[in-house]
N, C-alpha and C positions, 0 to 999 in steps of 0.2 A: 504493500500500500504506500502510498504519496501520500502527506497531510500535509497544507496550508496551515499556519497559524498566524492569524492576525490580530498583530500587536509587537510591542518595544519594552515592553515592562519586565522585571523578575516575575512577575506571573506567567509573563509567555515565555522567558527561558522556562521555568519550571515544566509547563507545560510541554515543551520540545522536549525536553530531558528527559520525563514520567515516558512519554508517549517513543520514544527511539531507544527505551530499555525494553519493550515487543520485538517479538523475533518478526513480526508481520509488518511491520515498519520498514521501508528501504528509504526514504528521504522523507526530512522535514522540510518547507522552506518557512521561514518567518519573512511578514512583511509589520513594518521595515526590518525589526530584528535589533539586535543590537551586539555591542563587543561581545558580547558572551558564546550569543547564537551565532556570528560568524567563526567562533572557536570551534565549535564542535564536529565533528566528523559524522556523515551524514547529515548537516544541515547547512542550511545555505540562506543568505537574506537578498531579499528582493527590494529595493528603493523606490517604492511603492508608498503612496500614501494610504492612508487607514480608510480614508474616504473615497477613495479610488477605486471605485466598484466593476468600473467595464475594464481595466485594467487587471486588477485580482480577476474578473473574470474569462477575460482572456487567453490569463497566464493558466489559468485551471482549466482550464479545456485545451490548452497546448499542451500541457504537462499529466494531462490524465489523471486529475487530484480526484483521489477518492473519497478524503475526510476535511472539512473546510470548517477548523476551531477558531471562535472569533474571542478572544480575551477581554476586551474591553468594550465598555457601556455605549460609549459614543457612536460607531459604526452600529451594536443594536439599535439605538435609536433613532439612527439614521433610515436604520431599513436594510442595512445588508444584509440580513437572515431573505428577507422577502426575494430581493433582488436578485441572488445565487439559485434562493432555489425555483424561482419563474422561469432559472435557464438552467437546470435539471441537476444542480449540485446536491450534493447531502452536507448539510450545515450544519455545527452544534452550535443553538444559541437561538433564543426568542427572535419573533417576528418583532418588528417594530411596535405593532400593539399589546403585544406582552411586556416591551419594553418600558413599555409608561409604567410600571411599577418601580425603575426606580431615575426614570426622566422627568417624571414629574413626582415629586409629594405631594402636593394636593391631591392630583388623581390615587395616590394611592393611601393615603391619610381617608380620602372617602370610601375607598374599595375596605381597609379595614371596620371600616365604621360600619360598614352594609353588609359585611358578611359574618361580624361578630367576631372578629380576631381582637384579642386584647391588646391596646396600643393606648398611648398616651391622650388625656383627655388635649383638643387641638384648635385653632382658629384660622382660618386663610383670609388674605387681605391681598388685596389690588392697587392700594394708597396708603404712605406713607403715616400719613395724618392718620385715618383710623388704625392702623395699625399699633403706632403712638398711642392714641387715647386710648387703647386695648390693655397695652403692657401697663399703663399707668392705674389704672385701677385691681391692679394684681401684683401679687406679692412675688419678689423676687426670691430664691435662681429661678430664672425662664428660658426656656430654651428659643432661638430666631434661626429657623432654617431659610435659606434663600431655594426657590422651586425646583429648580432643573440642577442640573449634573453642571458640579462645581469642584471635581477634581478631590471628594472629600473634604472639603473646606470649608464648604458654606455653611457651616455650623457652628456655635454662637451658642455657647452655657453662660448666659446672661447674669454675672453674680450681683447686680443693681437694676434698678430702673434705667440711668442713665446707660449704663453700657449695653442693653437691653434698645434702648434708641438709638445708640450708636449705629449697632450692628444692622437696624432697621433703615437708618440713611444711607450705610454703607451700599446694602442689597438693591435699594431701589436707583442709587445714584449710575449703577453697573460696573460695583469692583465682579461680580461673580459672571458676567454676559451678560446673554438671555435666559440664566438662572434668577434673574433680578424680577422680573416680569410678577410674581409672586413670592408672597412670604407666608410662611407657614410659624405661625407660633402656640408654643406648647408648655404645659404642664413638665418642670423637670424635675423626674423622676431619680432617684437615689439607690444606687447596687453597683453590681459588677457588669460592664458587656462580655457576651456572649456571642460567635460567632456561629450559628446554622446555615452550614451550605450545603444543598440537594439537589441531586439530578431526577431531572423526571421526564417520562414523556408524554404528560400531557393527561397522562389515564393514574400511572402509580407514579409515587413517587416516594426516594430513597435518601433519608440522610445521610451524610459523612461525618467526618470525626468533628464533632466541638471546639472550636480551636478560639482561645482569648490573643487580642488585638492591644496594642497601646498606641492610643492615637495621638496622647502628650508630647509636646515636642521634648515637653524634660522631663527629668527622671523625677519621681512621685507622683508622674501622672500631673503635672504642671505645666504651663506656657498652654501655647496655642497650637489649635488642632493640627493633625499633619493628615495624610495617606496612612500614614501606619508607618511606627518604629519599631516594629517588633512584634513576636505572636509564639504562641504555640501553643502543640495538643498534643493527646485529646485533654481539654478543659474538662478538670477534676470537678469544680460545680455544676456542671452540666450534667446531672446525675441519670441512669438508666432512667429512674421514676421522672426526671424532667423533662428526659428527650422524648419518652412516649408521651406525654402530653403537647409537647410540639411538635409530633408528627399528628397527633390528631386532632391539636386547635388549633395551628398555623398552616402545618403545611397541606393538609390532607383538604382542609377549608379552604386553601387561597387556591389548589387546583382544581376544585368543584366550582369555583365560584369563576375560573379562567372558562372554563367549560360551557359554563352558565350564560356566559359572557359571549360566546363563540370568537376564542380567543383559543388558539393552538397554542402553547407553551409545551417548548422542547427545549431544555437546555439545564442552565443550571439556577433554582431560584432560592435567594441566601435571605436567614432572616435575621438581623442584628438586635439580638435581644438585651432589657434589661431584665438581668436577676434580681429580686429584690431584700431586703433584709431576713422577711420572713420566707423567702424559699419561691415565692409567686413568681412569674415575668410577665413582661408587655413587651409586643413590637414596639421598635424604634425604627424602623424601615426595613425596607425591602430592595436590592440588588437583583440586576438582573445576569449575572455573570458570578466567575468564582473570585474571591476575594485577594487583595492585595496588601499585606504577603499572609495571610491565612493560606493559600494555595501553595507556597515554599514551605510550609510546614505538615501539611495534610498529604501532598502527595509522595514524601520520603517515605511514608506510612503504608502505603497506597499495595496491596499487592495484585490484586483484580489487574491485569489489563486495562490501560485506562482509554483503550481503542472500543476495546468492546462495551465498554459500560456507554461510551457515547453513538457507538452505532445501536445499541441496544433502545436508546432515546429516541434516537432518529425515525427508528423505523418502530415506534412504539410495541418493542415486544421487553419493555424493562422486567413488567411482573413475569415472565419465563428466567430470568437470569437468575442463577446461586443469589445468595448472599457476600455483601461485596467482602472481601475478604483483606486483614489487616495484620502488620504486623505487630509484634507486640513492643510495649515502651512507648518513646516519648522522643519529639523531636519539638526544637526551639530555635527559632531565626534572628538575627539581632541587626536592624540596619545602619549601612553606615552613609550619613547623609554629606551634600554639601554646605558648607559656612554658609547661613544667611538662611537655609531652607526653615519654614514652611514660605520665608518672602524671597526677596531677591538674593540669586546667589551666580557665581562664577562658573565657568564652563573652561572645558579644555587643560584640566590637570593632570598630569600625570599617575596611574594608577602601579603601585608595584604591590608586592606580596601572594598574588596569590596562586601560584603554585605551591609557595611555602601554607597556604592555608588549606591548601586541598591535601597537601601532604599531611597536613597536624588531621584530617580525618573530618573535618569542615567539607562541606557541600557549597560552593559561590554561585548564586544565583546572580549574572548582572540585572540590572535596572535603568539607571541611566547613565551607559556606559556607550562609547564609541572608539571604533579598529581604524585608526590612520597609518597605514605605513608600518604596521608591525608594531604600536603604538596602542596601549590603551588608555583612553584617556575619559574623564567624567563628563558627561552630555545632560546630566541631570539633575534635580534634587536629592532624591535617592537616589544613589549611585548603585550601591551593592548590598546583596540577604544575601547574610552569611549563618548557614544553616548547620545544628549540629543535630544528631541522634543518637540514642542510647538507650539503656535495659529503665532508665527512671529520667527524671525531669533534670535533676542536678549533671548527672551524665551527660546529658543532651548540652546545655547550659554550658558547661563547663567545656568539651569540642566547640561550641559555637564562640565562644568569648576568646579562647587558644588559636582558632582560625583568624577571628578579629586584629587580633594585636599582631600577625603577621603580614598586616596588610597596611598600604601608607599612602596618603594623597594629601598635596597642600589643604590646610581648612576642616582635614575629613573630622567629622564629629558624632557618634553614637552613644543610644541611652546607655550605663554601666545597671542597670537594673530590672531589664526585664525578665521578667517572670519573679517581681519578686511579694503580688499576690500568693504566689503558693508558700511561701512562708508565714502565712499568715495564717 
């Protein structure tokens, strides 16, 4: 088999990696790909933009691609599921109307309200002004989401009133696009997040491993939100007795209610939960792709074929397949970002160390990495998930942080504390 993967993230290295460790795999290509995936032997990167639909199409029908993985939200939302497969491809990844679950929050802030999934009590606004007098006669922390797909950012733990408006001028003045266009403001809720990512085809649908995220740029879960610094699983408070509850109050509901809806959903749908003190949770949203970098930590794990589990979606025969199959232990990613990230930062540094970290037993996922001349050098905010695994958490932990410090880039900066809820 030939697979396309489209996207430039550690999500879509991981993804070429999981998927060219199949004996059934003979080439990856990534578009665009990045330092990582031009590294690898049987993958190849195409300079191809993500929005580049007759172009990716072209090249898969010249190349005889059998499996077409789309990574990232933006091209869902665009429509590239729809548009591959009106010209006979097999795609993993929602049609663009499945994709309004997580291109827009309003639309899906209303889809949880209508179908009874447990989610944050919420308000949507179109004007700044009411929006304003809203937060003002409520008590603060508030959460201020901006609408649309904001890169993980547009989100706003409001610890005042005033900062609570900030965030609300920010959204509408267009720091976030046309994520600005609406604002979604909510009740904030108090626990741990939780990552639920599941593949389904539309009929059943299957969770994978529980994996916790830290979205604080610093370490205690402080500063300003990012992508993600860091993750791993399977997350120890995501208990058996919880995840069966979120297959049958989240997930087993939001794909009845897709159905309901005559909405195909084939891909992968993630639900970002809060835990709460007492053991409860609520949706915080919904994704409509695999998580970044929750996917550098779930698919080290991963022993199922991760071809067959998405041909399996494709061609809705999920409920025929085993049980997805896992190995055992714990794996933990730790990123390492550029000077300046979640704002402005520097491009074009020099990357060294990581052979010496793939040596120490560390997995390097790049991210925003780019191959000039035999040259690796940072092309992004996240640069590098550097992924460890082991028989426990500290194992895991301890390869991923040993990998870390063999690795060097002007500026480079990573949290020293992830995963350090499970000491807790």
């Amino acid at each position: 088999m030939k697979v396309l993967v489209v996207g430039n993230g550690g999500r879509e290295h991981a993804l070429a990696w999981k998927l060219l460790q199949s004996r059934q795999i003979e080439q990856v290509t990534c578009v665009p790909g990045n330092g990582g995936t031009a590294s690898m032997s049987q993958c190849q990167n195409l300079p191809l933009g993500i929005d580049d639909f007759e172009g990716i199409s072209q090249f898969a029908q010249k190349e005889k691609i059998s499996l077409v993985v789309v990574g990232p939200e933006v091209p869902l939302a665009m429509g590239i599921s729809d548009y591959l497969n009106s010209r006979g491809f097999k795609v993993f990844g929602p049609t663009r109307a499945g994709a309004q679950i997580e291109a827009s929050k309003a639309w899906a802030k209303a889809f949880m309200q209508e179908v009874g999934i447990p989610t944050a009590h919420a308000a949507v606004f179109t004007q700044a002004s009411a929006a304003k007098s809203y937060v003002k006669d409520h008590v603060a922390p508030i959460v201020v989401k901006a609408d649309g797909l904001a890169a993980g950012k547009g989100v706003t733990v409001a610890q005042t009133v005033d900062q609570a408006i900030e965030a609300i001028e920010a959204i509408f003045r267009g720091q976030f696009g046309n994520a600005g266009k609406f604002v979604v403001i909510e009740e904030c809720l108090i626990g741990q997040e939780v990552s639920v990512l599941a593949l389904t085809d539309g009929l059943t649908i299957r969770s994978l491993l529980p994996a916790q995220d830290h979205k604080r740029i610093g370490e205690g879960d402080t500063g300003e939100n990012t992508g993600g610094m860091g993750a791993y699983a399977p997350a120890p408070i995501a208990t058996p007795e919880l995840m069966a509850r979120v297959q049958k109050e989240v997930l087993e509901k939001a794909i009845a209610a897709f159905r309901a809806k005559n909405i195909d959903y084939r891909g992968v749908l993630y639900a970002g939960l809060m835990i709460t003190p007492d053991g409860d949770f609520k949706v915080l949203e919904f994704n409509c792709r695999f998580g970044d970098p929750e996917t550098q930590v779930i698919l080290p794990l991963l022993e199922t074929p991760l071809e067959e589990l998405m041909l399996a979606c494709i061609e809705q025969r999920l409920a025929q397949m085993p049980p997805i199959a896992w190995k055992q232990g714990a794996a933990a990613t730790v990123v390492a970002a550029a000077l300046g990230y979640p704002g402005t930062y520097e491009k074009g540094k020099a990357i060294t160390g990581i052979a010496e970290a793939q040596a120490a037993g560390a997995i390097v996922f790049h991210a925003g990495t780019n191959l000039q001349d035999g040259q690796l050098l940072t092309d992004g905010g996240r640069v590098l998930n550097v992924t460890g695994t082991g028989e426990n958490f500290e194992q895991a932990l301890a390869q991923a942080y040993a990998g870390m410090r063999c690795i060097n880039f002007e500026g480079m900066y990573y949290r020293r504390d992830i995963g350090h809820r499970l000491k807790g």
